[in-house]
C-alpha positions in Angstrom: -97.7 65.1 -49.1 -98.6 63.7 -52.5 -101.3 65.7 -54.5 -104.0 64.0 -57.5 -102.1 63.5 -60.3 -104.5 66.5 -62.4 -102.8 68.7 -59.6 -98.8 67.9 -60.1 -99.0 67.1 -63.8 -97.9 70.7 -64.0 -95.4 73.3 -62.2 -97.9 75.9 -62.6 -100.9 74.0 -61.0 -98.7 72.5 -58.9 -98.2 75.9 -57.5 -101.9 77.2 -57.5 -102.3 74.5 -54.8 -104.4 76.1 -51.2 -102.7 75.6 -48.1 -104.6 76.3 -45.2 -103.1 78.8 -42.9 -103.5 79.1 -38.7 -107.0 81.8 -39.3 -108.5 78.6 -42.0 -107.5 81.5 -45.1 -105.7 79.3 -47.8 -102.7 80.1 -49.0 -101.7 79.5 -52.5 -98.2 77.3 -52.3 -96.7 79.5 -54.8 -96.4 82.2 -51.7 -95.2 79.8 -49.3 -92.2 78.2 -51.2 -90.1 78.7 -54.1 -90.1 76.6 -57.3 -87.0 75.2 -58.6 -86.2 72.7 -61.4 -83.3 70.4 -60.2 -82.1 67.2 -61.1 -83.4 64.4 -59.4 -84.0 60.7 -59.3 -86.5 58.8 -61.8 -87.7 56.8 -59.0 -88.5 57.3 -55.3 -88.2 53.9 -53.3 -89.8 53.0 -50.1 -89.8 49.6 -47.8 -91.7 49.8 -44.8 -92.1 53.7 -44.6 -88.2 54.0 -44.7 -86.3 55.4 -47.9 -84.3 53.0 -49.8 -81.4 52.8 -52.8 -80.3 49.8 -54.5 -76.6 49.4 -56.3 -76.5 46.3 -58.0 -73.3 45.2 -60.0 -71.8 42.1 -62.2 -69.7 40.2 -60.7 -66.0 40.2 -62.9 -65.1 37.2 -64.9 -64.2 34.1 -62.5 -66.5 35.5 -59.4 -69.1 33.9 -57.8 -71.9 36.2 -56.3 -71.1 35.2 -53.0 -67.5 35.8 -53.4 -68.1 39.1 -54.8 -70.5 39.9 -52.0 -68.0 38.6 -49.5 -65.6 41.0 -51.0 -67.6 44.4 -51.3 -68.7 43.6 -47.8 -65.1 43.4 -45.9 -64.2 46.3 -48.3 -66.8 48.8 -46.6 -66.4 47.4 -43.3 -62.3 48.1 -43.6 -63.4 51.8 -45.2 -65.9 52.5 -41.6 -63.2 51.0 -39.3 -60.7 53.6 -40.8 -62.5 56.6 -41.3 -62.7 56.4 -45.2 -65.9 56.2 -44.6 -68.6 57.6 -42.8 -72.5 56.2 -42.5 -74.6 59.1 -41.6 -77.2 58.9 -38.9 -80.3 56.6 -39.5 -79.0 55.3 -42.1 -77.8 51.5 -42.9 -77.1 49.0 -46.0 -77.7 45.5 -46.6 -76.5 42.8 -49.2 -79.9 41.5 -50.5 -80.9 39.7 -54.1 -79.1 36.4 -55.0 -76.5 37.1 -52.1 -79.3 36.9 -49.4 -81.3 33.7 -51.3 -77.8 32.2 -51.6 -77.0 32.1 -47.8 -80.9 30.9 -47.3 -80.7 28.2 -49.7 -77.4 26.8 -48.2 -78.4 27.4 -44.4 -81.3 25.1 -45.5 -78.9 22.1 -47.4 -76.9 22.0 -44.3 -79.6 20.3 -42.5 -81.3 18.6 -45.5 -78.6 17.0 -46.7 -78.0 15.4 -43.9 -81.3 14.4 -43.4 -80.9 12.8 -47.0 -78.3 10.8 -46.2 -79.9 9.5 -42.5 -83.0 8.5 -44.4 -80.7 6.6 -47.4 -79.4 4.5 -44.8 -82.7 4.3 -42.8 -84.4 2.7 -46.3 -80.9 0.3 -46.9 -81.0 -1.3 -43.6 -85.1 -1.6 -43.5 -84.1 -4.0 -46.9 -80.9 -6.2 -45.9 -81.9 -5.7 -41.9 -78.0 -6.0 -41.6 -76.1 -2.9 -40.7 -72.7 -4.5 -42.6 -74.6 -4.8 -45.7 -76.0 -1.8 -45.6 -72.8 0.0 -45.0 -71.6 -1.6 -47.9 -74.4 -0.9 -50.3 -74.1 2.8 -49.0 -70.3 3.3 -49.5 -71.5 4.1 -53.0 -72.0 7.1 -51.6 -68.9 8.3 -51.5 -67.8 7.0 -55.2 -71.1 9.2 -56.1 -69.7 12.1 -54.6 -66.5 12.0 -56.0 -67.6 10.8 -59.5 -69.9 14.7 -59.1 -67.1 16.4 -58.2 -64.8 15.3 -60.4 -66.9 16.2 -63.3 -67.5 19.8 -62.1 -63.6 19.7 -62.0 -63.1 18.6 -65.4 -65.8 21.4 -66.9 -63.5 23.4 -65.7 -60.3 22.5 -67.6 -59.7 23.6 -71.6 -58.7 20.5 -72.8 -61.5 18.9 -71.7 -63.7 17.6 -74.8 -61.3 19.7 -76.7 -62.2 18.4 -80.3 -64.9 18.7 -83.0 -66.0 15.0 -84.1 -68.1 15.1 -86.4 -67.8 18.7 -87.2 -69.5 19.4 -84.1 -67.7 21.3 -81.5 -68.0 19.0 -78.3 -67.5 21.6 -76.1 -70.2 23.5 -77.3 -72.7 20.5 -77.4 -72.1 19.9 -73.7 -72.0 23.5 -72.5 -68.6 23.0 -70.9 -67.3 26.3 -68.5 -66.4 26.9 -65.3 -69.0 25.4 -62.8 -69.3 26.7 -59.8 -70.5 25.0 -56.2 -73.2 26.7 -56.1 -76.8 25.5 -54.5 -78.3 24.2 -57.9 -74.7 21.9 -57.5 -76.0 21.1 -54.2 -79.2 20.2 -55.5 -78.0 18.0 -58.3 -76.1 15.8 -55.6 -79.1 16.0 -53.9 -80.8 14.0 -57.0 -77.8 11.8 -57.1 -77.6 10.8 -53.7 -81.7 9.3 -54.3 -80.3 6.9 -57.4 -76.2 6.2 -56.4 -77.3 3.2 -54.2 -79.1 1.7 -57.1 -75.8 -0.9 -58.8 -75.2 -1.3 -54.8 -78.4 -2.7 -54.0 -79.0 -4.9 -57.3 -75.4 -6.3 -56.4 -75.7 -6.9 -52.6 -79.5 -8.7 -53.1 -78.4 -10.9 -55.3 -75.4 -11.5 -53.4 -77.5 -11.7 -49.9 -79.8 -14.2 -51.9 -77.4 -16.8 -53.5 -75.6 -17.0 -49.9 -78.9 -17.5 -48.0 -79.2 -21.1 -46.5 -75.7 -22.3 -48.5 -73.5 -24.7 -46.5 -70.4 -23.7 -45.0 -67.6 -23.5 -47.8 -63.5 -22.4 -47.7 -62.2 -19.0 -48.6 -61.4 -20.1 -52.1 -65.3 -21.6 -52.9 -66.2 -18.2 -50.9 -64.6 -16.0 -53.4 -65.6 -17.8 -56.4 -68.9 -17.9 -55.6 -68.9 -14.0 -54.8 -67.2 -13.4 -58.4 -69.9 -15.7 -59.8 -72.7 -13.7 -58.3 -71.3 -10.2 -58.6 -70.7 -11.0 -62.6 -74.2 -12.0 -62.9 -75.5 -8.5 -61.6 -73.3 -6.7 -64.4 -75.8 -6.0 -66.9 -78.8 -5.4 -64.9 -76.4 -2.5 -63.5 -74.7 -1.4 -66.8 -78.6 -1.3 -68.1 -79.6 0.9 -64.9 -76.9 3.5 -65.5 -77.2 3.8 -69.0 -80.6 4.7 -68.9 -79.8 7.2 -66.3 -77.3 9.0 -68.3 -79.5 8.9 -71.4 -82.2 10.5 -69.9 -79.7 13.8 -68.5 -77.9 14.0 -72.2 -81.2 16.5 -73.4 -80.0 18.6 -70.1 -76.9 19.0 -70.3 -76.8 19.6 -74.2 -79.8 21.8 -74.5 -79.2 25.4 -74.8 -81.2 28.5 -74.0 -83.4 29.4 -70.7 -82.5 28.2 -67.9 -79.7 26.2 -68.9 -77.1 27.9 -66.6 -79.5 26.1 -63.9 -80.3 22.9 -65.3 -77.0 21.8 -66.1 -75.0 22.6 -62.6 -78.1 20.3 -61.3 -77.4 17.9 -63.6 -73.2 17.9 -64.1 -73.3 15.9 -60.2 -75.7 13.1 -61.2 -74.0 12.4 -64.5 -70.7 11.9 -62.9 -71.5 10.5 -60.0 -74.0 8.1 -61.6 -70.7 6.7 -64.0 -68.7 6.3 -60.8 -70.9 4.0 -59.2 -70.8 1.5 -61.8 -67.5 0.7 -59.4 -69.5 -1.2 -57.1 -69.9 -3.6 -59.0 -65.9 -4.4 -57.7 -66.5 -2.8 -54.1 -69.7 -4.3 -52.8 -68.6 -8.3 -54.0 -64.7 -7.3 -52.4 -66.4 -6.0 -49.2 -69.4 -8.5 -49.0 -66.5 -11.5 -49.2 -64.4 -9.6 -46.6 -67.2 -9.4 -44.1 -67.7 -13.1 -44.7 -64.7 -13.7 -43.6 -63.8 -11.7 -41.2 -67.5 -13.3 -39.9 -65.4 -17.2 -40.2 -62.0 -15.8 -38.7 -64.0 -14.5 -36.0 -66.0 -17.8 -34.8 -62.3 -19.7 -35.8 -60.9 -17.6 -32.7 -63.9 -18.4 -30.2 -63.9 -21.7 -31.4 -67.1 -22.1 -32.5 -67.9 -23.9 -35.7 -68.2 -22.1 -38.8 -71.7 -21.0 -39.7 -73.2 -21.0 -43.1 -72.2 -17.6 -44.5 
């Protein structure tokens, strides 16, 4: 029973509150209970009618949440199993907070990602209408991936950008720690994913263009023409990742609010963006093997070779 606030302000009135009795007489409260001033909590919490506690704690130096979560949780559940410690009746605990929007976020990546990656491919072979070439265009994929982790890697070593040029600690100016894969991360590759096919599909138009209609040629004029065209498409792609990087150096330098989100979302684009400046070696190689694989093949059925 909670009373108006004028009527609990005080102990006294507080105990000048009527109670009605069986007969309808009223009954000050003072006669019905006694008073006592005990220590007790600042703050009564309630969810859904049901009392509730929270215990919230900092994870130690080199713990994620979710590891530290992880932890506490198999800790009670070994305490229950031996005895050590008892629940009572009607009552029950949950891990809630980041912990519980952790698991959520990831449970969702599982399928997005995916999904991401279908939809990629979907988009590469809707523009080459060739499943080889698109293959090829998406193996950036993977050089992305790696190039991301890879540079959560090296945040996490000392001697990385050990060194002050300038005067400026480069460390510092590039908020180098310990990153951990955590969903922001997953965002981030996310991000990178949507732009690592970029060099691959500047390189494998051009090449799809300067081979379109051309008369049949050896594997030597093969190769030089696919070194010819794939060192034509080396400054459109140089230009498309240096803009890229330019435009996440005002992340991943600027300190403050929310920059232990911004630059885990950030740390897999920037790496992974530098790493696919390789196709511009692994779409020409693959492009040329496919082309002859495409001659060796109609060589063993006998058919004549067919413009590549």
């Amino acid at each position: 029973v909670r009373y108006m606030r004028e009527e609990r302000d005080e102990v006294e009135a507080l105990a000048r509150v009527l109670v009605p009795g069986r007969a309808g007489e009223q009954i000050p409260l003072s006669q019905l209970v006694d008073l006592r001033y005990v220590r007790g909590p600042q703050m009564i919490r309630a969810e859904d009618t049901f009392l509730s506690g929270y215990v919230t704690w900092d994870p130690a130096e080199g713990v994620g949440e979710v590891e530290s979560v992880e932890a506490a949780k198999a800790l009670l559940e070994r305490a229950i199993e031996a005895g050590e410690l008892t629940v009572p009746a009607g009552v029950s605990y949950r891990f809630a907070g980041t912990y519980e929007h952790q698991l959520r976020s990831a449970a969702r990546l599982r399928i997005l990602v995916p999904i991401a990656l279908a939809v990629i491919f979907v988009l590469l072979y809707l523009q080459f209408r060739r499943t080889g070439t698109a293959l090829m265009v998406f193996s950036g994929m993977a050089l992305a991936a790696a190039g991301g982790f890879l540079i959560i890697w090296l945040y996490g070593q000392p001697w990385f950008l050990a060194g002050a040029p300038l005067g400026v600690d480069a460390r510092a100016l590039f908020q180098v720690g310990e990153t951990r894969v955590t969903v922001a991360v997953w965002v981030g590759f996310l991000a990178l994913f949507g732009v690592a096919t970029d060099n691959g599909v500047i390189v494998a138009t051009y090449l799809t263009q300067s081979f379109r209609g051309a008369p049949a040629m050896t594997t030597a004029e093969l190769r030089e023409r696919v070194i010819e065209a794939g060192a034509r498409r080396v400054r459109p792609c140089l230009m498309t990742t240096a803009t890229t990087l330019l435009a996440l150096l005002p992340v991943i330098t600027s300190p403050g609010r929310g920059a232990d989100l911004m630059v885990p979302m950030a740390l897999p684009t920037v790496g992974g963006v530098g790493f696919t400046l390789l196709t511009l070696l692994t779409v020409p190689v693959l492009f040329s093997l496919a082309r002859e694989l495409e001659r060796w093949w109609s060589g063993l059925r006998g058919d004549a070779p067919d413009a590549p």
